[in-house]
C-alpha positions in Angstrom: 44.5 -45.2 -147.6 46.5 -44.9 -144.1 49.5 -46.3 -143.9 51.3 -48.0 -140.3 54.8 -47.7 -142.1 56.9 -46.2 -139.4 60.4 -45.5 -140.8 63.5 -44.0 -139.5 64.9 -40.8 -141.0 67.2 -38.1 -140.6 65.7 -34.4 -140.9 67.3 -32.6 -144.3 67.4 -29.7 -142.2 67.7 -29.9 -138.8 69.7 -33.4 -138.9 67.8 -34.6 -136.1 66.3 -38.2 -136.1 62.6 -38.6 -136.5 60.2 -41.4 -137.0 58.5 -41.0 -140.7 55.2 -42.3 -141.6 55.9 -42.0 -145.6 58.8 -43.2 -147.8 59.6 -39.8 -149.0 59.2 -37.6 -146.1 62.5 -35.4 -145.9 61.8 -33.2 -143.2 61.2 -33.6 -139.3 58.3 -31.2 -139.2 56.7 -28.4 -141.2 58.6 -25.6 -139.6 61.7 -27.3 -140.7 60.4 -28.0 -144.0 59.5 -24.1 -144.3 62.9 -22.9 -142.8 64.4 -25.3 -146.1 62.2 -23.9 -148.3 63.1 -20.6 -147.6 66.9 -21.3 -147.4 66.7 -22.9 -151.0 64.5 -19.9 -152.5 67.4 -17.5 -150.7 70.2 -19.4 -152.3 68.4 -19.3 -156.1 67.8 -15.8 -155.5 71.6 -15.3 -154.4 72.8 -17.2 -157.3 70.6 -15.1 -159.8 71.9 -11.7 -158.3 75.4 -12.7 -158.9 75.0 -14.4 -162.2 73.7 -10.9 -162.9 76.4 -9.2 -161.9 78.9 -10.8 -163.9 76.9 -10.3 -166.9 76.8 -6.7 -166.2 80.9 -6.9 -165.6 81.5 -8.1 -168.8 78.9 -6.5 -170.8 81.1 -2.7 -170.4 84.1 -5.0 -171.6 82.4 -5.8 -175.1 80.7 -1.9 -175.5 84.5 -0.9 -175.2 85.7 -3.1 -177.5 83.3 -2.2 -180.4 83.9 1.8 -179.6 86.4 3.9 -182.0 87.7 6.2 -179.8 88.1 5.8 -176.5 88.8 7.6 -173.0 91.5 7.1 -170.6 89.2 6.0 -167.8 87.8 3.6 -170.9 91.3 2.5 -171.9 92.2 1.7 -168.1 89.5 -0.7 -167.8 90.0 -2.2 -171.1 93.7 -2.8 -169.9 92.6 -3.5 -166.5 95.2 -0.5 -165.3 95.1 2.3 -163.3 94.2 5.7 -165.0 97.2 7.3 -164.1 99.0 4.3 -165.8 97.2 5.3 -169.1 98.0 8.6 -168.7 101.6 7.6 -168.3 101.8 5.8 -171.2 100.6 8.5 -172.8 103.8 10.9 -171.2 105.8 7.8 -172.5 105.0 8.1 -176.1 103.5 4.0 -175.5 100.1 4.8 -176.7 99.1 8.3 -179.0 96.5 10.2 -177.7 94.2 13.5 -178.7 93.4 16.2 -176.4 90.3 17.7 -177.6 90.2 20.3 -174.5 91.1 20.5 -170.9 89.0 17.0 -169.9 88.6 15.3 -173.2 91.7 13.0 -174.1 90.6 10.8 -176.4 92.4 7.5 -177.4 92.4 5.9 -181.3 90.7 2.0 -180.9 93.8 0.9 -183.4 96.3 2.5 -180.4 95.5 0.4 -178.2 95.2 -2.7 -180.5 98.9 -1.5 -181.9 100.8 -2.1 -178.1 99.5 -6.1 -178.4 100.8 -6.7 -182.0 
């Protein structure tokens, strides 16, 4: 079944004007509907990667959260700090912490839950 409809459109992707022989044609030609086909497959695979990546921000967040005992680099992200403000803090007698050698400071969950209340 051929069809003699000639109808004006605008390409989706090039915005050039271009005489269509459908009702539904989008596109001028078929580079220009591969070059929009690309850019849309791009996009979804842009948005994936950073819905990913927010996932994998937060995810640290909630293993900090459920953890007993903490260290100060773990502490300065759960309090979105620098580590030498934790370690201040600890100078300052704010937050209580345990030195279990030369490298291993350890901070008490409860501590930390203790400054908010």
């Amino acid at each position: 079944m051929s069809s003699k409809i000639e109808v004006q459109r605008i390409c989706q992707y090039c915005k050039k004007e271009f005489t269509a022989r459908t009702t539904v044609t989008k596109y001028c030609s078929h580079k220009c509907n591969q070059r929009a086909y690309k850019a849309k497959k791009r996009s979804e695979k842009v948005e994936k990667s950073i819905s990913e990546t927010r996932k994998k921000k937060k995810q640290p967040i909630e293993q900090l959260k459920a953890k007993e005992f903490l260290t100060v680099r773990e502490v300065s992200e759960l309090l979105n700090c620098s580590v030498r403000s934790v370690y201040n803090y600890i100078e300052n007698g704010t937050i209580s912490a345990v030195n279990l050698g030369q490298r291993m400071t350890r901070i008490k969950r409860s501590e930390i839950d203790r400054i908010f209340d």
